[in-house]
N, C-alpha and C positions, 0 to 999 in steps of 0.2 A: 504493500500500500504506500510504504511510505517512497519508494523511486516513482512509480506512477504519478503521486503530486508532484512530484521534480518537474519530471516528464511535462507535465502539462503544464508548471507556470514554463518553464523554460522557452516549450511552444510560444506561449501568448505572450510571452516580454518577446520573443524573437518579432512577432508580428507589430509587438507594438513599436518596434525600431522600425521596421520598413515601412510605417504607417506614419510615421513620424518623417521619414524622407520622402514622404509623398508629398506632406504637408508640405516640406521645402519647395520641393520640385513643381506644385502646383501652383503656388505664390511668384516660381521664377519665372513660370510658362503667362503667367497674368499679366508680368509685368512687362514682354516682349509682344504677346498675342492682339488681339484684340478689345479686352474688355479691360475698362479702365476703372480696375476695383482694385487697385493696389497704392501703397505710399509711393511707389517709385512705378513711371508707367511711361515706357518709349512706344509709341506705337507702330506695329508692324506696317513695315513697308512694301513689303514682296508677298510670294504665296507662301509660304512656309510658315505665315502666320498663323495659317490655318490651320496647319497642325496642333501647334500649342493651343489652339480656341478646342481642338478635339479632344486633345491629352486632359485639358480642364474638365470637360463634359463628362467621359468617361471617368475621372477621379470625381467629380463631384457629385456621381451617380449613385457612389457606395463609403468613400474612405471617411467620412466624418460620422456614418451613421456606424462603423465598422469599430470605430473609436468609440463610441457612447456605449457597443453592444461588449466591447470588454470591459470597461467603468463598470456596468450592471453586473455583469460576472463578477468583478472584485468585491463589488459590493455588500452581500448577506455575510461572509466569512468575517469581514474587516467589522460588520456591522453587531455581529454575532460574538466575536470576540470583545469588543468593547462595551458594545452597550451603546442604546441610542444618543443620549446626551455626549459620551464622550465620542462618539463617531460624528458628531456634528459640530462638536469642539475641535476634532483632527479635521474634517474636512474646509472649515473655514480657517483654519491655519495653513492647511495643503495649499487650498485653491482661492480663498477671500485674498491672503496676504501677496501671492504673484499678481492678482489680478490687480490687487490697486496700486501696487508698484510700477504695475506696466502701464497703467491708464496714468500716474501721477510723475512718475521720473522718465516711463522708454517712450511714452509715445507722444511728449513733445518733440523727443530726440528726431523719430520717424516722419512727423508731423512737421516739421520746420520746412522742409521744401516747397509745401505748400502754401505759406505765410509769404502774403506778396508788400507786406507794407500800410497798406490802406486804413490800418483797424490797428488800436494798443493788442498786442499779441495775448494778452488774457484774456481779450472779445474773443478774438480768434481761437484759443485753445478751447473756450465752453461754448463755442457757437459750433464746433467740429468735433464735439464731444462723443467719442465711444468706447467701448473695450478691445478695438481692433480684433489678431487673429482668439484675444482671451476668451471670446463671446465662449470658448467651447465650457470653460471652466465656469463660467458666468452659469448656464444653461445647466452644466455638471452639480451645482449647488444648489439649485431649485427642486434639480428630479432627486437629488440625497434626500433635498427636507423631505419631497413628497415619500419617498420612500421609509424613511425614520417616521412619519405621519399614519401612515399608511397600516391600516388595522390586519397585524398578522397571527397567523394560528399557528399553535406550536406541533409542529410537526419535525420528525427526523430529513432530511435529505434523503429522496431514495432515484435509483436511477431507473429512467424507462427509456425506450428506444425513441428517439424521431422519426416520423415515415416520413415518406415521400409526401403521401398525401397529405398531411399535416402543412410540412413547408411549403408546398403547391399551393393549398387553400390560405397559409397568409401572406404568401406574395400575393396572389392577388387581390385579398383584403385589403392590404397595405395600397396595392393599384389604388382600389375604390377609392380608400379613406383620403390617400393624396392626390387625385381627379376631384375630391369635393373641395378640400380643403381650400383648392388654388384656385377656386371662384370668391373665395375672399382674400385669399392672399394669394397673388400668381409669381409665377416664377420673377426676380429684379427688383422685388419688393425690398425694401432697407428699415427696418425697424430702429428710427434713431436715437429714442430715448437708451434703450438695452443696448443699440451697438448690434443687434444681430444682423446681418449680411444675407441671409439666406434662411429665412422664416418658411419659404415655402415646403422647406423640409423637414418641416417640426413634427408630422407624423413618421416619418424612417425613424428619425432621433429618436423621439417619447418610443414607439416601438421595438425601438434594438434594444435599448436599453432595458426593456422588461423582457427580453427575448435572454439577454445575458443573465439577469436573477435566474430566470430558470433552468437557465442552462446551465448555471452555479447550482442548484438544488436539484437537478434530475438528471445531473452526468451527460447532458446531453453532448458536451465536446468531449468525452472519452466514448461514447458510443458510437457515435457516427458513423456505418460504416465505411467500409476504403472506395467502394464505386462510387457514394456521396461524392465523394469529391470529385474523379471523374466527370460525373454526371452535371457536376456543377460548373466546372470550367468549361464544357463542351456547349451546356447550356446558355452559359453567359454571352459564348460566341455567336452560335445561332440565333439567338434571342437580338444580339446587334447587328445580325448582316440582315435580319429581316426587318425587325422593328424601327432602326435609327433612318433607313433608308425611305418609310412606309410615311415615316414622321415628315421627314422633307418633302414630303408629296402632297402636305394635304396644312392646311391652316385655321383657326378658329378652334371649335370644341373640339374636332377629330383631331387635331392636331395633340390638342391638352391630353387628351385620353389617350393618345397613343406613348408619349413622353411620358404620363403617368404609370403607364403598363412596362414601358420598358427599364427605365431608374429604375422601380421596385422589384421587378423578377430580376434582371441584372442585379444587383445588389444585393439580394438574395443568394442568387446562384454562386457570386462571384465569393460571398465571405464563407459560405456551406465548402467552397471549394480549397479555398486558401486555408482554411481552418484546419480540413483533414490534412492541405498538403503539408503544413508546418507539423500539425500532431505527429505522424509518420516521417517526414523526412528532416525537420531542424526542429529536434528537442532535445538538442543538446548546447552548451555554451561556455564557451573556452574564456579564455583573459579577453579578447579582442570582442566578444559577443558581450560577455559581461559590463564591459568599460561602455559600449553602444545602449546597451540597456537602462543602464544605473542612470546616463544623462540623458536620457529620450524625452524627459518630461522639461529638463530646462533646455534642449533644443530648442523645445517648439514656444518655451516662456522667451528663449531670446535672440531666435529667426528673424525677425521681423527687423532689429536693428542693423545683421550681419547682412542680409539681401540688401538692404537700403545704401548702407553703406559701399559693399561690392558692387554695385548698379550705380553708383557716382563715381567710383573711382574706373566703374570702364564706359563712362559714360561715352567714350572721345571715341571708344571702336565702332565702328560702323560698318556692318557685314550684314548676311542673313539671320532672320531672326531667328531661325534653328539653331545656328551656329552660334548665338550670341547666347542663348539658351544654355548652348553646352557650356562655352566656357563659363559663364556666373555659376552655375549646376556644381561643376566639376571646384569651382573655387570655395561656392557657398558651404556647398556639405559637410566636408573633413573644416573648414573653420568653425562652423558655427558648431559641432559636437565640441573642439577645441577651447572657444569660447565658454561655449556650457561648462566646460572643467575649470575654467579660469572662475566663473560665477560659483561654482557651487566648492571651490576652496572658500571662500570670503568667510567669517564667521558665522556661524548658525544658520547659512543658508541652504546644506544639507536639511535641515529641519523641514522647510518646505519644496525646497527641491529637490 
């Protein structure tokens, strides 16, 4: 029993490192591509740009709700051993204290390029007020309370299998609930009091996350069996050479419906896939995995400076936006986990990072 628990955190920190470089990568594809949701934002010039608009879609299909559905999984264990009050004493230490650091000290840092002049610059920092990429953390402390809130029966953990038909019936559930959702909130919608970015996701989110409690309480990532996965990467692919193409063809509600249908089964498919592929094949983790692991959480608290800052100092290259992609990509990564080491010696800042 007790290598088996290795085994599986080992799995899920491994994932939580490549989910954390997604984050990078998806911030650096923003800031080259087309959409101009980022601190630092060159606009693509050629077709290459298009890629990166695709690379975004595709990540932003699954990786954040992929993140929330391991949060729920850590959740009853961490909640269980300590006890509600003091799991919500840890959590607003974990996650209150980065978030207000980053809204109070990084993201005037991030936010200065923006500042043209016009306005005493404290107009401007609370008239531009958000929690930038922390919204996850922000989000993360709402579903605790609800969770520490939330009326539970005491029962043992017991494991049962996931079927097919299960995950089938709430991908498409999931479809439904976010085809309704995003007639009040549609997709580019910006919640700017919260700082959230992408509201229109807030059913994947709220849903992963309670997919991860129970997959924390019913074994459902030691169960899984090994075609799951299979089935799920193979899924993921047919589900976009059909669906993403079907969505380009048509505009209005068929459109929404169809973009509804596909996020949710992709995202589905894609994390059922990845999940067994880590369980089976990276559950293990040496010095080098370890060191990735241990700073994945202040990677992603202090990304946002290292992108910002790497994307002015290559401001002056001027190439394809692919190619500009790679290089910031290939410099961002190995620094900002670097950075992260540098932040998390300081004192006490292991504490919450």
């Amino acid at each position: 029993m007790k290598v088996e628990t290795r085994t599986r955190l080992f799995a899920v920190d491994n994932l939580r490192v490549v989910l954390t470089a997604l984050v990078v990568l998806h911030h650096v594809a923003v800031t080259y591509g087309h959409i101009p949701a980022w601190y630092h934002f060159e606009e693509a010039k050629d077709a290459s740009g298009v890629l990166l608009d695709i690379l975004v879609m595709f990540n932003q299909a699954f990786f954040m709700g992929f993140f929330f559905l391991i949060s729920g999984f850590f959740t009853p264990a961490s909640h269980d051993r300590k006890g509600g009050r003091a799991f919500m004493r840890d959590r607003l230490k974990r996650l209150g204290i980065p978030l207000l650091v980053f809204i109070l000290l990084l993201r005037p840092v991030v936010t200065f390029g923006f500042y043209q002049g016009d306005m005493p610059y404290w107009m401007f920092y609370l008239g531009s007020w958000d929690a930038g990429p922390m919204w996850f953390v922000e989000v993360l402390l709402v579903f605790s309370a609800v969770y520490t809130l939330w009326p539970k029966r005491a029962e043992e953990p017991r494991r049962t299998e996931l079927t097919a038909r299960a995950v089938a019936l709430f991908a498409l559930g999931l479809s439904l609930a976010t085809f309704l959702w995003r007639f009040l909130v549609p997709v580019g919608v910006y919640w700017n009091v919260v700082g959230l970015p992408t509201p229109a996701y807030l059913p994947q989110y709220a849903s992963m996350f309670v997919v991860g409690v129970l997959a924390h309480r019913r074994g459902w990532f030691e169960t899984l069996p090994d075609k799951a996965g299979r089935i799920g990467l193979l899924a993921a692919t047919g589900l976009s050479l059909v669906l993403v193409p079907m969505s380009w063809m048509f505009e209005g509600v068929a459109k929404q419906a169809l973009d509804a249908l596909w996020e949710s089964t992709f995202a589905v498919s894609v994390i059922v896939g990845l999940s067994v592929l880590f369980r089976n094949r990276h559950d293990r983790q040496g010095q080098r995995g370890g060191f990735l692991s241990e700073h994945a959480y202040a990677v992603y608290f202090v990304h946002p400076v290292v992108l910002v800052a790497v994307s002015y100092a290559l401001v002056w290259l001027h190439t394809l936006a692919i190619v500009k992609f790679a290089v910031v990509a290939a410099v961002a990564l190995p620094l900002c986990w670097g950075v992260a080491w540098l932040v998390r010696a300081l004192p006490g800042a292991k504490r919450v990072l």
